[in-house]
Structure formats: C-alpha cells, structure tokens
KENUTOR-184950 format. One record per residue (C-alpha): x, y, z. Coordinates in steps of 0.1 Angstrom, whole numbers, padded with zeros to 4 digits. Layout:
BEGIN
- u|v|w
- X|Y|Z .
...
This chain:
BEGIN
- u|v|w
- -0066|-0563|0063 .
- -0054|-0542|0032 .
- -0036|-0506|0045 .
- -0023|-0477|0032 .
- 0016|-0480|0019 .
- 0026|-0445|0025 .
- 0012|-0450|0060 .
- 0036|-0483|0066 .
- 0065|-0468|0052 .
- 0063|-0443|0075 .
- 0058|-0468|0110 .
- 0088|-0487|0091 .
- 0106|-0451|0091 .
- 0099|-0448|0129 .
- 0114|-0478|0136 .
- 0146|-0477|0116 .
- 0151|-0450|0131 .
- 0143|-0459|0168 .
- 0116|-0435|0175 .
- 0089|-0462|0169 .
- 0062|-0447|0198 .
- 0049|-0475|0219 .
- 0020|-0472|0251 .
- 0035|-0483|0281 .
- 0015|-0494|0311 .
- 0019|-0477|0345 .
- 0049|-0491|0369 .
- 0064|-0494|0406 .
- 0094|-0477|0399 .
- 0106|-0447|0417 .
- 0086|-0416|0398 .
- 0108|-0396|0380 .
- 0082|-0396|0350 .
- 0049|-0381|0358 .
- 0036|-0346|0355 .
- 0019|-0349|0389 .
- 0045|-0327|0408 .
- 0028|-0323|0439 .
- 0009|-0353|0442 .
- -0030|-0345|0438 .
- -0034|-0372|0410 .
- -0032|-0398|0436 .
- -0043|-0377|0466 .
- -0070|-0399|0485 .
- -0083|-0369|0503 .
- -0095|-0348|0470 .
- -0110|-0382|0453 .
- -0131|-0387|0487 .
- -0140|-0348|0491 .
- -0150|-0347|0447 .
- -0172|-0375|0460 .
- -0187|-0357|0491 .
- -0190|-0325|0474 .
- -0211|-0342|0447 .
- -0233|-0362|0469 .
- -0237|-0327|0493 .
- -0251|-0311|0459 .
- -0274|-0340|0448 .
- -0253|-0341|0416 .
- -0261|-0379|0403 .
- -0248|-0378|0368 .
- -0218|-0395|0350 .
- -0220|-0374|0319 .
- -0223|-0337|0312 .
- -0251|-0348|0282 .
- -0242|-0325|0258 .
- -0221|-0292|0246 .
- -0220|-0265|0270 .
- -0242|-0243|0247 .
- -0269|-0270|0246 .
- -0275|-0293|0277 .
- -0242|-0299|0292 .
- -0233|-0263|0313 .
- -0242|-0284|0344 .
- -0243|-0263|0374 .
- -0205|-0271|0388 .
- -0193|-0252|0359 .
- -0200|-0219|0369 .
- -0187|-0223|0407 .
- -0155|-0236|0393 .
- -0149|-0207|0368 .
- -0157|-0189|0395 .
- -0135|-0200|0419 .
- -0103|-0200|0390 .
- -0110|-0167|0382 .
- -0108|-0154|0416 .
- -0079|-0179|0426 .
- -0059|-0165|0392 .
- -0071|-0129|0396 .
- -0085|-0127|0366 .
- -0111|-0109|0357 .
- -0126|-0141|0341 .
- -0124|-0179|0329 .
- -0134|-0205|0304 .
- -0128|-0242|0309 .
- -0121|-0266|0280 .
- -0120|-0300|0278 .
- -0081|-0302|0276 .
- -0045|-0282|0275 .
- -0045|-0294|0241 .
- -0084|-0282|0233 .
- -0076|-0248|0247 .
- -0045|-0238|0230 .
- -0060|-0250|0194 .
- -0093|-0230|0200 .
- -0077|-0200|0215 .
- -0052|-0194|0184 .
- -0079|-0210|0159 .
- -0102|-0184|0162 .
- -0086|-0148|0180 .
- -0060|-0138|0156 .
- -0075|-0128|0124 .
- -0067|-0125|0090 .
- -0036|-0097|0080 .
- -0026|-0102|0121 .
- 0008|-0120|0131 .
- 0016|-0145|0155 .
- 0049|-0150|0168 .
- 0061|-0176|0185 .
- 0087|-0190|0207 .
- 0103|-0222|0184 .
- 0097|-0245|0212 .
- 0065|-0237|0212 .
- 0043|-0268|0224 .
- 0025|-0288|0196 .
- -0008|-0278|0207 .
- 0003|-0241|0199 .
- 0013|-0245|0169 .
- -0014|-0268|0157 .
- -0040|-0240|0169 .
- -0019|-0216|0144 .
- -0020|-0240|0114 .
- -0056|-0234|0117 .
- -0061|-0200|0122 .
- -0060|-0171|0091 .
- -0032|-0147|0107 .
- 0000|-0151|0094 .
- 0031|-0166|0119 .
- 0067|-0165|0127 .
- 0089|-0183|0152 .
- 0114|-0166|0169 .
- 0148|-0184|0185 .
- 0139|-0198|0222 .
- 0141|-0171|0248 .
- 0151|-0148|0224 .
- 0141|-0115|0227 .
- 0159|-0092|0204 .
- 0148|-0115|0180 .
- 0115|-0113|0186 .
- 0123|-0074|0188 .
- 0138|-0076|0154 .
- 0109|-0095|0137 .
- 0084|-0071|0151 .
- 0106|-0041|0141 .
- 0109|-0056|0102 .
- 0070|-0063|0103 .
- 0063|-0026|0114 .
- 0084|-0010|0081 .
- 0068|-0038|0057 .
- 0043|-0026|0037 .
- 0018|-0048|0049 .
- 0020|-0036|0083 .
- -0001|-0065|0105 .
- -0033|-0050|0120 .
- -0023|-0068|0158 .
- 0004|-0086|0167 .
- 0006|-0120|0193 .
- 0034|-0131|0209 .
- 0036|-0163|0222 .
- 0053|-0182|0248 .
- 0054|-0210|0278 .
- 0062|-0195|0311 .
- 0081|-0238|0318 .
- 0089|-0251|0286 .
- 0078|-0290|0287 .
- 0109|-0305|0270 .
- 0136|-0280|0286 .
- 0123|-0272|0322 .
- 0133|-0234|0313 .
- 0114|-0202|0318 .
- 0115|-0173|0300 .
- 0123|-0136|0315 .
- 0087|-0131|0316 .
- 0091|-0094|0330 .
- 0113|-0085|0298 .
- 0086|-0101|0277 .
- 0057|-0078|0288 .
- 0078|-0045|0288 .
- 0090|-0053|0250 .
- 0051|-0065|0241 .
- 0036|-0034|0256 .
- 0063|-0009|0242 .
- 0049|-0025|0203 .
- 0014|-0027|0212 .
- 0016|-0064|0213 .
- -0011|-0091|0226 .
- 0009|-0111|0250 .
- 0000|-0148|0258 .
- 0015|-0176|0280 .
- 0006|-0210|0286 .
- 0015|-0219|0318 .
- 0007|-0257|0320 .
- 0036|-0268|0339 .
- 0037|-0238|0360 .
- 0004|-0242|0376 .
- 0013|-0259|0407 .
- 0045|-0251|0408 .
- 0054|-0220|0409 .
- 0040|-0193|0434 .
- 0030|-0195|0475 .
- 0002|-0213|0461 .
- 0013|-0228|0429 .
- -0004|-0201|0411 .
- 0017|-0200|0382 .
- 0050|-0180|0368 .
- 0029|-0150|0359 .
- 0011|-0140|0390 .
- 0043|-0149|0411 .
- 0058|-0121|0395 .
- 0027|-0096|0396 .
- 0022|-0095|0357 .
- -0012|-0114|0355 .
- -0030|-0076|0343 .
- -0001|-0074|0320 .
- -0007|-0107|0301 .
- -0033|-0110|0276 .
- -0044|-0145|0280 .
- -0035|-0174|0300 .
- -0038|-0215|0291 .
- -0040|-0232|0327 .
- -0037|-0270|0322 .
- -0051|-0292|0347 .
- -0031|-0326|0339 .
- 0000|-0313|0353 .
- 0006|-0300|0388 .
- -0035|-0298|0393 .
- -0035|-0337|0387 .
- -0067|-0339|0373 .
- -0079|-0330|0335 .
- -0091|-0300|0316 .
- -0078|-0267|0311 .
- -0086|-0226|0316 .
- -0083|-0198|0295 .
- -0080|-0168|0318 .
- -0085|-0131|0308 .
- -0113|-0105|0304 .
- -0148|-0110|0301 .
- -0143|-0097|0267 .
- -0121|-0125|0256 .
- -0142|-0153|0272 .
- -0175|-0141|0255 .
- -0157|-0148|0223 .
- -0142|-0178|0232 .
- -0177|-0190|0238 .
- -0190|-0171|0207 .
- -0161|-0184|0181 .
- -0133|-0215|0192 .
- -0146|-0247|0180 .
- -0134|-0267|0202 .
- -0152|-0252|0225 .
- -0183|-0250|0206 .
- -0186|-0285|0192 .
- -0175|-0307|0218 .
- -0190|-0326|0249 .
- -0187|-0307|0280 .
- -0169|-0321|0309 .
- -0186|-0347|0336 .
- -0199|-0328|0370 .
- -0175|-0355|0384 .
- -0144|-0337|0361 .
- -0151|-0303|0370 .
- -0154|-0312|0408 .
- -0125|-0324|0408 .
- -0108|-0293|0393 .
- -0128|-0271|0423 .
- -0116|-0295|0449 .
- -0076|-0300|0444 .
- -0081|-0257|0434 .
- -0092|-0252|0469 .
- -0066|-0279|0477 .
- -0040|-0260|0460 .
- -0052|-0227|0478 .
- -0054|-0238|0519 .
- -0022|-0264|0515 .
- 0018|-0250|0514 .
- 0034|-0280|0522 .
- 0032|-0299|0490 .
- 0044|-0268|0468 .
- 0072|-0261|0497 .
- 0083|-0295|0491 .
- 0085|-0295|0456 .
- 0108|-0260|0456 .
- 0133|-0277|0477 .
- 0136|-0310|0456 .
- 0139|-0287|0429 .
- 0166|-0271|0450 .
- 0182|-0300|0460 .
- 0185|-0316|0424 .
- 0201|-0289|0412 .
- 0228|-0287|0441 .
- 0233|-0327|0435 .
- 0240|-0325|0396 .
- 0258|-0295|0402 .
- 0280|-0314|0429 .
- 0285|-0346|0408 .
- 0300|-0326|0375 .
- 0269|-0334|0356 .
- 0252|-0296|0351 .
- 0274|-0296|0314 .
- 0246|-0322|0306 .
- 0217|-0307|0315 .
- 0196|-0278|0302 .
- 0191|-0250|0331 .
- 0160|-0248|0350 .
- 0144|-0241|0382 .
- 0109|-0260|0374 .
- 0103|-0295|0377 .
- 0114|-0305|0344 .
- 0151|-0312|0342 .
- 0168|-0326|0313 .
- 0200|-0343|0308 .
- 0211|-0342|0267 .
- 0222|-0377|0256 .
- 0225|-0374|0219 .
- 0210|-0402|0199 .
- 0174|-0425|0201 .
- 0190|-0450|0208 .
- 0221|-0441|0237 .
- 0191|-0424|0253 .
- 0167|-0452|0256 .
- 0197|-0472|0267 .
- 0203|-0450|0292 .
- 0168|-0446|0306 .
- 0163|-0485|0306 .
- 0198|-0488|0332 .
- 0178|-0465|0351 .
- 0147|-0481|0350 .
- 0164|-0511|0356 .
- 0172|-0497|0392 .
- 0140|-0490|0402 .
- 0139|-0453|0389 .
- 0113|-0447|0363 .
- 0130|-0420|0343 .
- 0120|-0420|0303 .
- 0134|-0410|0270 .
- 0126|-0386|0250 .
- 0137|-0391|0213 .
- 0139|-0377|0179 .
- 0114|-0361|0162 .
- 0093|-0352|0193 .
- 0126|-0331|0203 .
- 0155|-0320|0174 .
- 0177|-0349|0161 .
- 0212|-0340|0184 .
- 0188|-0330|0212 .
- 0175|-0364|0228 .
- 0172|-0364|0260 .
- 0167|-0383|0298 .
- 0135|-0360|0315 .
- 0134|-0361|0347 .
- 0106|-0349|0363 .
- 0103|-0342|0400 .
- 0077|-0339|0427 .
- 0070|-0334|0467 .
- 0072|-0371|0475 .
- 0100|-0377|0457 .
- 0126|-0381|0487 .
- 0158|-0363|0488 .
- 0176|-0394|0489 .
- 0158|-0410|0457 .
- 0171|-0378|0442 .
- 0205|-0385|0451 .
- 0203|-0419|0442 .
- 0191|-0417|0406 .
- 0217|-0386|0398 .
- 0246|-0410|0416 .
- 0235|-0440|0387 .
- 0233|-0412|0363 .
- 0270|-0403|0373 .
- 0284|-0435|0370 .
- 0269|-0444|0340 .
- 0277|-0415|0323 .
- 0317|-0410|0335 .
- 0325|-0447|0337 .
C-alpha cells in the first residue's frame, strides 16, 4: 500500500535516532511506571461501589449518546461537578473528556486576540498545543523562572502594543522533572501586573494536600488562581479532566471551547467513577500518607547512595535520574526491567536532546524495600 515519503523519512529519522515510539503491553514488574500514585486505578472497592452507585440510581446506559449540549448531559454530570467544585473550593467546574481536551479548549478559546500568554518552557504538550490555536500572542519564559517572567511582562508593558490581558502559565508538578514551582511567588508577581494566573495541576491531584487536593489549595491560593486543569488519569486513576474557577469562566467554557462543544460526552459509567474514587480521595488518608513517605524515603535513599547529582529535585512522585543519550537510557531502563522493576525511558525529542532520562514514578504500594532495591541496582549500575 503506496504511502507518503516525507512521512517514512521521518519514522526512518526516529529510528536512526533511537526514539522510534513503540506501544508496549502492560507487565508484572515492580511499578515504578504508572501515574496511579495512590492506587485507585486498580482499587476493587471503587470499581464495585461505580457499579452499586449506578445500579442504586437505575442508570442502565453504556454511552453518554451525544454532546453535552445535545443529549449526552446525563444526570451524573451535574452531582459530580458538584461534588469537585465543593471538594476543590471552587466556586465552580466543568468536566471534559480528557487532561489533554481541557488544556487545548481552555487556551483555544479564553485568551483573545492582542492578549499574551506566557508560558513556563516545560510547559506540557497539551498547553502548548491549546496556544497554537488560540489568536493571543505567546512567550515562554525559562522553567521556574520568575524574574524572567517579571522581565517579559515588564518589556510587554512599555511596548507599544501594550497586550489588553496577560496569562501566565504554569504546572504546579512538572511531568518530566517531578519539580514544583514557588507557587506563592507566582500569585504575588501575577497579581502585582494584573495577570490571569493558571495552573494545571494534573500530577498534583492526589498527591499533594491532607486529601490529595492539589499544590494550590495546600497552600491556601485556590481564590488567587484564575483557573485550574484537574486531570483524572493520574493520582484520580480514572479518566477525564476539570476546569475549576468562577461561574463566569465555566459559562464560557460551555459557550466557546470546542472541545467541549463538539465532542461526545463521557459515559454515566466514566463520570461515576470520577464521583466515587473523589469521595474516595475525600474520607481515605492512608493512601496519600503513604505516598508522602515513599516520596520521603526515596529521596533519603538516593541521597544516601551518592546518586542526588543525577537526579532533578523534587518532592512529587516524579523523580528523574538524567542519563544522557536514547540509547544509554533505554539500556539502562532495560537492566532494570530486567530485575523485575518496571522503570521506563524517556528519550529525545519528548524531552531536550542531553536531557534523557530514567522516570521513576512512585506510589503507596510501592514498599519501602522495592524502593531501596531499585535505587541499590541503579547504584551499581551507574558507579560500577
């Protein structure tokens, strides 16, 4: 079957250059892979209580039929915006169908034409694919850098084409490096310019918090954030996402993001699911506990066994050892998975050539002794 040339030169590109992306099916190993930090992607008791909860409510239906703004705002919608609203204190919030769905409706349609997004550079795809599409004009600013940002916004104010509203952009865990931002910092320096602050926190939720609330409302600053992207395939261990903010905001989400608009809603089955491991994530402290002091505990391991030079800093669930090179990393993660610990690769161009990486993710049933198990391999395969 004939295909495009430009389109094989490029797969043949990918592999030269080992970065040739493959699907891989699910494994035994020891996780150190999965977003599912605290467990609730496998968690018997929400899949039975979905179940229950659906049967309790007469809810019969695999499919949501249609967009929300034709047949498919099924009735489990509103008692779960409901519930995230009032679990984020927000004043409101607006599933979508995805992380990925949110961010490119959110920054598709709010920022208009002659406003300016800026953006942290290691900004998530999703991000930046949602400001490709949108009319307002954008600038990165170095990671975690904040008189940089301060600079840009100060050169944009004595331009002559002064932007009519300004959004500044950032992760409160950032997916490839594990690190947060100073999130307090952030909000004083976008309220003292006026600014329109937003924050996906998709590997926060679940994480961070009593409750696994998130970076923002752990430090008090939801009223000070603009909007909020809450993804569910993380820490939630289901699918879907939220944008959280006023009432305001939502009514033009649902007014003016297309991927929103013209899109399937989510299954009664999807958004049960997303109220039950919520109400999970509310009544149970022993899961996000646990995760803290794995997180804890890794870090006091790597530190012990001379191996923090190699790793980025962080106190999420993401940690990241550097390993330069496609194809010393994927070496590296195949000794590992060779051992029975399922850590993967993460190569050039999905992070800067120089910057490859081993990601190691961690979650409450990891054990402490797994932990010290895969850093002691690491160790030895690293210093021998």
């Amino acid at each position: 079957m004939k295909f495009p040339k430009k389109l094989a030169f490029k797969i043949e590109s990918r592999e030269q250059n080992n970065s040739l992306r493959k699907l891989a099916f699910s494994n035994h190993l020891i996780d150190f892979a999965s977003n599912d930090y605290i467990g609730f992607a496998k968690s018997e008791t929400i899949f039975n209580e979905t179940h229950s909860y659906l049967i309790n409510k007469n809810i019969i239906q695999n499919g949501a039929t249609g967009s929300r703004l034709l047949s498919g705002n099924h009735a489990v919608y509103e008692g779960a915006e409901n519930y995230i609203s009032k679990f984020h204190q927000s004043e409101s919030a607006l599933l979508f169908n995805s992380g990925y769905d949110a961010n490119v409706g959110f920054f598709s349609a709010v920022p208009q034409r002659n406003d300016v997004i800026l953006f942290d550079e290691l900004a998530h795809a999703s991000i930046r694919d949602g400001i490709q599409l949108s009319n307002a004009k954008s600038y990165k600013f170095q990671h975690n850098d904040f008189e940089d940002l301060e600079r840009i916004i100060l050169k944009l104010s004595t331009s002559n084409q002064q932007p009519a509203t300004i959004f500044v952009v950032t992760e409160s865990v950032f997916s490839m490096d594990g690190d947060t931002p100073n999130l307090e910092e952030l909000v004083t320096l976008s309220n003292k310019y006026n600014c329109y602050l937003v924050v996906d926190e998709a590997h926060a939720l679940g994480v961070f918090g009593d409750h696994g609330e998130g970076l923002v409302q752990m430090l008090g600053l939801q009223d000070e954030v603009f909007a909020r992207i809450m993804t569910f395939g993380k820490g939630l261990g289901c699918h879907g996402a939220a944008i959280l903010g006023s009432q305001k905001l939502i009514d033009y989400l649902v007014n003016f993001a297309r991927s929103f608009i013209y899109t399937t809603g989510l299954s009664p089955h999807s958004i049960a699911t997303i109220l039950i491991a919520y109400q999970h994530l509310k009544n149970e402290k022993v899961a996000v506990q646990k995760l803290r002091e794995n997180i804890i505990h890794f870090n006091q391991e790597k530190k012990q066994l001379g191996l923090n030079p190699l790793f980025v800093r962080s106190k999420s669930a993401i940690q990241s050892a550097i390993i330069p090179g496609n194809q010393k990393v994927k070496n590296s993660a195949s000794l590992l998975q060779e051992k029975g610990f399922d850590v993967k690769a993460i190569l050039s161009p999905t992070v800067p050539e120089g910057q490859e990486r081993l990601r190691f993710c961690l979650h409450s049933y990891n054990s402490k002794e797994e932990i010290s198990e895969v850093l002691q391999f690491l160790a030895t395969l690293l210093f021998k």
